[in-house]
C-alpha positions in Angstrom: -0.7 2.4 3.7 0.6 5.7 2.0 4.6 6.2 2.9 6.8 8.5 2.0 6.2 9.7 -1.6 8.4 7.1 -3.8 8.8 10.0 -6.9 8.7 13.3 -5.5 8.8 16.1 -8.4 11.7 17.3 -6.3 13.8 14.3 -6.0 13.5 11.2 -8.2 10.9 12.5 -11.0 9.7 9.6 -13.3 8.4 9.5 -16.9 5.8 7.4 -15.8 4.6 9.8 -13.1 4.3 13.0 -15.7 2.8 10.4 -18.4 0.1 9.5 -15.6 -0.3 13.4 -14.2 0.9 12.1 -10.8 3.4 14.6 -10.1 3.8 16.2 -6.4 7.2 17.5 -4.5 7.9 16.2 -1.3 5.3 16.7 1.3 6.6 19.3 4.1 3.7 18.1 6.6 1.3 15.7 7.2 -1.5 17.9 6.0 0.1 17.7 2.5 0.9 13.8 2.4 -2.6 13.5 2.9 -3.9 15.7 0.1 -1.0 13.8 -2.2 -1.8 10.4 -0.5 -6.0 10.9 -1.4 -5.2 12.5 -5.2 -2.9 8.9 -5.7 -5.6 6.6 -4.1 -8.1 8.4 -6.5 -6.1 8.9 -9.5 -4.8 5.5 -9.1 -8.4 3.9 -8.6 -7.8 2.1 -5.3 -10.5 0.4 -4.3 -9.5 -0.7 -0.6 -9.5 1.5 2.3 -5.8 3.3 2.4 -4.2 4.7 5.7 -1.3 7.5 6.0 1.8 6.2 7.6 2.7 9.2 10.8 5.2 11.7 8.9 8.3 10.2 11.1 7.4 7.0 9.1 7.2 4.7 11.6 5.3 2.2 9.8 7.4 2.1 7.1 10.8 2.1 8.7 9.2 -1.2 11.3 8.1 -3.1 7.6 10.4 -1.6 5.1 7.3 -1.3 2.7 9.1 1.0 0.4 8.9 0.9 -2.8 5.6 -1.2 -2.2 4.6 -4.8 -0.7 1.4 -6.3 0.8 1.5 -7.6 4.1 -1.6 -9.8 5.8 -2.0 -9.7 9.5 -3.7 -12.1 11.1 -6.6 -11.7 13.9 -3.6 -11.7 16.3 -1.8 -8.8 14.8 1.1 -10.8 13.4 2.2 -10.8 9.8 0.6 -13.5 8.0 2.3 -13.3 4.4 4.4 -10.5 3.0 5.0 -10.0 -0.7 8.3 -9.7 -2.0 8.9 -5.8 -3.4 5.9 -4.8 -6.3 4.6 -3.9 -8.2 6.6 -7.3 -9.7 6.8 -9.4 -6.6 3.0 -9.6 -5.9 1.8 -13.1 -6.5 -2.4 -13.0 -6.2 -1.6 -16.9 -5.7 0.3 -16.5 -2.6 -1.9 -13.8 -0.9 -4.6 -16.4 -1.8 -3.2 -19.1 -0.5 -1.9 -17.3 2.9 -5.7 -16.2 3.5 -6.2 -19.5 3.2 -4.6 -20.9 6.0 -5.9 -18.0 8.0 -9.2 -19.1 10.4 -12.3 -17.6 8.9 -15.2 -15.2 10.8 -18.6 -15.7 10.8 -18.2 -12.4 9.2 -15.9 -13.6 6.3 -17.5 -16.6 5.0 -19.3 -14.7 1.8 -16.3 -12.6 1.3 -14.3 -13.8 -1.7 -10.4 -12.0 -0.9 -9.7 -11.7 -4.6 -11.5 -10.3 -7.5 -10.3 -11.5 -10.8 
C-alpha cells in the first residue's frame, strides 16, 4: 500500500532519492499520489499489485506502516505476521514461516509465496 510520501522534495529530501531520480513534492490530492504512487511502483520494479492508502491516511494511521513493513492477513481479515520497520526489519524467513501456518486454498497449492 502507497502512504504518505516518506521523502517529499519539499520536506525530507534524500540523496538516495535524487541518486535514484525518485524525486516528487508532497502530493496536494489524491490524483497526484497516484501519479507519484504508479512512477515509484514502476521505477522501483514492484512486481505485486500496490493499492493507494485514502489521502486522510487511514490505513496507515490504523497500521502505522510508515516508513515501510509487511503485514499478512489471513482469510479472516486479521493480521497474520507483521514485519518489524524495513527495509531492515524484513525477514523473508518469518513471512515464510507465518504463511506457513496459514490454511492453504485449493487455489494456493502451486503458488510458491517467495521467489528467491
Amino acid at each position: 500500500m502507497y502512504i504518505t510520501e516518506a521523502h517529499p522534495s519539499d520536506v525530507w529530501q534524500m540523496e538516495s532519492n535524487i541518486k535514484d531520480k525518485v524525486v516528487f513534492a508532497t502530493p496536494k490530492n489524491e490524483a497526484e499520489r497516484a501519479f507519484i504512487a504508479g512512477a515509484c511502483v514502476r521505477k522501483l520494479g514492484i512486481k505485486f499489485p500496490a493499492v493507494l492508502d485514502e489521502f486522510g491516511n487511514s490505513t496507515e494511521n490504523a497500521y502505522t506502516g510508515w516508513p515501510d513493513r509487511i503485514y499478512l492477513i489471513d482469510q479472516n481479515g486479521h493480521v497474520a505476521y507483521k514485519s518489524k520497520p524495513g527495509p531492515f526489519g524484513f525477514k523473508a524467513q518469518e513471512l515464510a514461516a507465518a504463511l506457513a501456518k496459514l490454511p492453504r486454498s485449493r487455489s494456493a497449492e502451486n503458488v510458491n509465496p517467495i521467489q528467491k
